[in-house]
DRENLUM-42975 format. One line per field, with one value per residue (C-alpha): residue number from 1; x, y, z. Coordinates in steps of 0.5 Angstrom, whole numbers, plus 2048, in hexadecimal, padded with zeros to 3 digits. Example, Ala and Ser with C-alpha at 12.3 -4.5 7.8 and 13.67 -1.06 7.14 Angstrom:
nr c(1 2)
east c(819 81B)
north c(7F7 7FE)
up c(810 80E)
END
This chain:
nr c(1 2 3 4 5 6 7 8 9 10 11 12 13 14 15 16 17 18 19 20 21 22 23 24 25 26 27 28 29 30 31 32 33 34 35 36 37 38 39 40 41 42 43 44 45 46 47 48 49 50 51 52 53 54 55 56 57 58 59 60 61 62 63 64 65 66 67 68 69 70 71 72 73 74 75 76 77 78 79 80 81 82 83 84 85 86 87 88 89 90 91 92 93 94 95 96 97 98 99 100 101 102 103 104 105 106 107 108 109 110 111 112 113 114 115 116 117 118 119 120 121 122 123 124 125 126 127 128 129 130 131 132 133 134 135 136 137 138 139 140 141 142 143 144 145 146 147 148 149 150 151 152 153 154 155 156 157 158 159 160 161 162 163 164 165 166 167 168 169 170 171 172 173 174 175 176 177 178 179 180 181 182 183 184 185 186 187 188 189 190 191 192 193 194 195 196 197 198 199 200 201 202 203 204 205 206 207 208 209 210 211 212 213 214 215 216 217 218 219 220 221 222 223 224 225 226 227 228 229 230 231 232 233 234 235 236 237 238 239 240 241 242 243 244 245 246 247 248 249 250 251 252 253 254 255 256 257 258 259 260 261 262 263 264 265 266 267 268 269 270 271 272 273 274 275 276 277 278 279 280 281 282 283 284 285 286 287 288 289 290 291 292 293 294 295 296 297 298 299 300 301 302 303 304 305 306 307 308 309 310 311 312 313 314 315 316 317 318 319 320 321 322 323 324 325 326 327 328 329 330 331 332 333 334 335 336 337 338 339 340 341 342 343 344 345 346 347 348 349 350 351 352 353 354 355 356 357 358 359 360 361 362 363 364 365 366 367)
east c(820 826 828 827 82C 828 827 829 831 831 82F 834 83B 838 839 840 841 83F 842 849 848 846 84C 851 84E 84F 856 858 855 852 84E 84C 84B 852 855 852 854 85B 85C 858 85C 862 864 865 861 863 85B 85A 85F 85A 854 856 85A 853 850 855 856 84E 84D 853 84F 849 84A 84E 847 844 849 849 841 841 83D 839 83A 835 831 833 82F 834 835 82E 82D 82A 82F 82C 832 82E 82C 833 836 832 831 839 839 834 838 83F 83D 839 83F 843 83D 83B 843 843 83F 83A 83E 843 83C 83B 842 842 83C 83F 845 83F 83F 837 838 838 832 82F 831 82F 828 828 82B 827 821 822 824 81D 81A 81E 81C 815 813 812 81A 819 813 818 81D 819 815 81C 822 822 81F 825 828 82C 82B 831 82E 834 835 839 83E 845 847 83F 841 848 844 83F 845 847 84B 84B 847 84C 851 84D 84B 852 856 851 852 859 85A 856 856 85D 860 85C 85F 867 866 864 869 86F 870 875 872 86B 86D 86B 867 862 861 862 85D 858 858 859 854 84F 84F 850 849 845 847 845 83F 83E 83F 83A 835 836 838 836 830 82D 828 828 821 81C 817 812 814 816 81C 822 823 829 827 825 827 823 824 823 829 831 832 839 83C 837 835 830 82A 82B 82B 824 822 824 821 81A 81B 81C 816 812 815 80D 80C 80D 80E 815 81A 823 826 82D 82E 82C 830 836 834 834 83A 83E 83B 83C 844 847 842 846 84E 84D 84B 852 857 853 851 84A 848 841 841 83B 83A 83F 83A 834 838 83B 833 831 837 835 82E 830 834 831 82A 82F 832 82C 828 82E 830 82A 829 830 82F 835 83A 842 841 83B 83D 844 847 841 83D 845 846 841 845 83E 840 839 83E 844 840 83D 844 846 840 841 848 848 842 846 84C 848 845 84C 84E 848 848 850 84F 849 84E 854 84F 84D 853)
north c(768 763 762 759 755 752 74A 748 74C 747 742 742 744 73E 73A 73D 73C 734 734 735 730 72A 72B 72C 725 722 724 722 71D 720 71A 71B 712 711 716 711 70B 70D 70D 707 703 705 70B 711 716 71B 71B 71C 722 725 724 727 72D 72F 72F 733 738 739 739 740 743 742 745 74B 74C 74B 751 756 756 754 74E 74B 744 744 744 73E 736 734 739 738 737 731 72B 724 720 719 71B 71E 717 713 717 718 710 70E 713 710 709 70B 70F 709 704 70A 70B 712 718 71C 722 71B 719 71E 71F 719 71A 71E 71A 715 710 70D 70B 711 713 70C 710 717 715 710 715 71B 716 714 71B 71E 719 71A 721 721 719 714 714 71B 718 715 71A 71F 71B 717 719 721 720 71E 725 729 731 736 73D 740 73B 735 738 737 73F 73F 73A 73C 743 73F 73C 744 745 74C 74B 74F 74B 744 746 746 742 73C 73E 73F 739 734 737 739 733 72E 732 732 72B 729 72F 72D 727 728 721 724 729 728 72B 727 726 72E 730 72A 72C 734 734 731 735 73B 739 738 73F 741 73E 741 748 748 745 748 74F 750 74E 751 755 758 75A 757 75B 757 754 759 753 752 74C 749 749 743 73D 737 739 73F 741 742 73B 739 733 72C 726 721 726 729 723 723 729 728 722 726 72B 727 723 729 72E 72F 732 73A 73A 734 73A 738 73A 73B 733 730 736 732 72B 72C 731 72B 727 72B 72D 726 725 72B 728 721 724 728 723 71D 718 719 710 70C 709 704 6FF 6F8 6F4 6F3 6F4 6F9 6FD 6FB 6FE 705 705 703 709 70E 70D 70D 714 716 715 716 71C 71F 71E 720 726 726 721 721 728 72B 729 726 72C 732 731 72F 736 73A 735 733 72C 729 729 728 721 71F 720 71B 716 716 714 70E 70B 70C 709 703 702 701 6FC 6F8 6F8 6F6 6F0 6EF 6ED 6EA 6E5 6E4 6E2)
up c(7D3 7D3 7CC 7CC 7C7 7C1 7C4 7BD 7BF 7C5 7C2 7BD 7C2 7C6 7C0 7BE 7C5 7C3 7BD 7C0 7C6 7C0 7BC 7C1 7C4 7BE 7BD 7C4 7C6 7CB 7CF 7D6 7D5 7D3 7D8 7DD 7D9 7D8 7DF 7E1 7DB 7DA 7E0 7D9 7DE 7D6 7D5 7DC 7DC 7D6 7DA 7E1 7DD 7D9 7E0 7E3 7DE 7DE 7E5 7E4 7DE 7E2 7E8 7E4 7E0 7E7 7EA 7E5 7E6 7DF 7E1 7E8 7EA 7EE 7E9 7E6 7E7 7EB 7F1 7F4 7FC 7FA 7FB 7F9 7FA 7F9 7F2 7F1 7F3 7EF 7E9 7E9 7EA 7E5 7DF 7E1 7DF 7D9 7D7 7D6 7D3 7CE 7CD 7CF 7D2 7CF 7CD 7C9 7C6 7C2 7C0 7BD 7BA 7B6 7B4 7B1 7B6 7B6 7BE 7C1 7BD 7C0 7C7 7C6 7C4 7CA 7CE 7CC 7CD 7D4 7D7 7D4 7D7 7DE 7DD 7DD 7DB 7DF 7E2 7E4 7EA 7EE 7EC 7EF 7F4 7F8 7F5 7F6 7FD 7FF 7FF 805 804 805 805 804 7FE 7FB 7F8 7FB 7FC 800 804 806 807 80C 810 811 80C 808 802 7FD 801 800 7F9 7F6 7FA 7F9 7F1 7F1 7F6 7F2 7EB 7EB 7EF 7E9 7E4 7E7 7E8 7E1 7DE 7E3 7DE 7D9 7D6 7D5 7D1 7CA 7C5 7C6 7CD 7CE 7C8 7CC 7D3 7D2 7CC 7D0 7D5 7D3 7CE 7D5 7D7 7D0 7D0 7D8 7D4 7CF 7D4 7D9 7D7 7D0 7D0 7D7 7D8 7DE 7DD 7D7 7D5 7D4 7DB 7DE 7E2 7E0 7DA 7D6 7D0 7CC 7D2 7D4 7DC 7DC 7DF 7DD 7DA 7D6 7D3 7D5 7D1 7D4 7D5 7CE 7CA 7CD 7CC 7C4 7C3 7C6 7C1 7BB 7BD 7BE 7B9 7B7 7BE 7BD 7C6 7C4 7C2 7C1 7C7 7CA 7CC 7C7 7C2 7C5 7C3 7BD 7BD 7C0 7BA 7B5 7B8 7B9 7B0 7AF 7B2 7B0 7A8 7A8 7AB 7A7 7AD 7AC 7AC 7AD 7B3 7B6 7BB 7B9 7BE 7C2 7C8 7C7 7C4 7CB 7CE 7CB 7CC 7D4 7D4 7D0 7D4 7DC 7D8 7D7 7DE 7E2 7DE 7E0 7E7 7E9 7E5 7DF 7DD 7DC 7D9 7DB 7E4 7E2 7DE 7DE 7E6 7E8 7E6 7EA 7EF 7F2 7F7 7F3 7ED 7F1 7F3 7ED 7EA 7EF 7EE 7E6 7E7 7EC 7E9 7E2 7E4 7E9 7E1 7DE 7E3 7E4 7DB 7DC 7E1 7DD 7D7 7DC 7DD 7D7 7D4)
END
């Protein structure tokens, strides 16, 4: 019988994983928002740069692990044969315009939590709210019922190197040109610029996506089971999903906030999405302590508590219904280099950058 890894062991190198991620987000400054925001204000594509580096260097780890057989892409969420590109779209859309209301994303949310900032608290709370509600509430009707009805079906997947195999490529062939084309021409492209080399901006973007592809290792190598023995199926211990997850940030708010609601349910158990919420927390707690930057922070207006709960509650929904954020589709489904994630990547940053724009005008003219 197939010795299985303690859950607990997962769920603590899931943690440490996260622990990483938080305090190099900390550190760097490492905002999805504020890359967008450079570029829309200020032409500074730094921050950009940082972001597009993680999802080059995660897409390269990525498909080592996916080569070496150490892990199976095809076993993630994002690789389905399924391709909802209506929910990919509006979901990206709803979360690149709560982004900019909510002053960061979901993985940025719980970083400044951890640097004491009560708003993203207000955020988190509202988001992990509305996902839960987008998930299996009354949102989640009309997700299930409209938006995922508007689907395209490739048998062979959605994966780019399935794709390029479908249009008569040979699969080892599409597999690592589509890795070394896209991983590595996003990686040269933020590396071939001598102005971006700072501590900062390599520890950002190198940081980041190498914990993607550590978290892809522990989800999806240590803690896989090719046979359980009270299944008898294949499992990886410990997830939500069921199947190989990494780094993400809408959905588990939720599921922390279910387990902390429902502590007392036996059934209700920590799980490896929500052991990196809290890493991410307890990370950026644990750098801001150490370098002193530690500050309390609330809401300055009425305006700016509606801005936030208007934008945690689209983060929330739209999250969910593009299944990830700008990590969990930006960075870690961009990894598996699923065209759902690809989309949804490119939803999040027109809607966020159409946002800014509109927040400029919007105070041009009230000046």
């Amino acid at each position: 019988m197939e010795n299985i890894i303690a859950p607990a062991s997962v769920l603590w190198l899931a943690f440490a994983v996260a622990f990483v991620f938080g305090a190099i987000g900390q550190k760097t400054h490492f905002c999805t928002m504020g890359a967008v925001s450079d570029i829309v204000n200020m032409g500074d594509w730094s921050r950009m740069r940082m972001w597009l580096l993680a999802i080059g260097v995660a897409i390269l780890g990525a498909g080592a692990l996916h080569a070496s057989g150490q892990i199976d892409l095809g076993k993630s969420i994002y690789r389905t044969p399924t391709f909802t590109w209506l929910s990919y779209l509006l979901g990206g859309a709803c979360f690149g315009i709560g982004m900019v209301l909510a002053s960061g994303c979901g993985s940025k949310t719980l970083i400044r939590i951890g640097g004491g900032n009560l708003k993203s608290l207000v955020v988190f709370l509202t988001l992990g709210l509305v996902a839960y509600m987008t998930m299996r509430g009354v949102f989640g009707v009309f997700r299930v019922n409209v938006l995922e009805k508007a689907a395209i079906t490739f048998p062979g997947g959605q994966d780019v190197p399935a794709l390029l195999s479908a249009a008569g490529l040979d699969p080892q062939m599409a597999f690592w040109l589509a890795v070394l084309g896209i991983g590595g021409g996003l990686t040269a492209f933020c590396l071939l610029k001598r102005d971006f080399w700072t501590l900062d901006n390599l520890l950002g973007g190198l940081g980041t996506g190498l914990m993607v592809v550590a978290a892809w290792y522990v989800s999806g190598h240590i803690g896989y089971v090719a046979e359980h023995p009270e299944t008898l199926e294949e499992a990886f211990i410990a997830t939500n999903s069921g199947r190989m997850e990494s780094l993400t940030f809408v959905a588990p708010q939720a599921y922390t906030l279910e387990l902390l609601m429902l502590w007392s349910d036996t059934s209700r158990t920590m799980t490896f999405a929500i052991a990196t919420v809290l890493g991410v927390i307890a990370g950026s707690f644990a750098w801001s302590l150490l370098t002193r930057n530690f500050r309390w922070e609330g809401f300055v207006s009425v305006e700016d508590t509606a801005s936030h709960l208007i934008g945690a509650a689209l983060m929330g929904f739209g999250g969910v219904v593009a299944m990830g954020c700008t990590v969990g589709q930006g960075i870690t489904g961009f990894s598996t280099l699923a065209l759902g994630s690809i989309v949804t990547f490119g939803a999040i940053v027109t809607a966020a950058a159409a946002t800014l724009k509109f927040q400029y005008w919007r105070l041009m003219r009230e000046a």
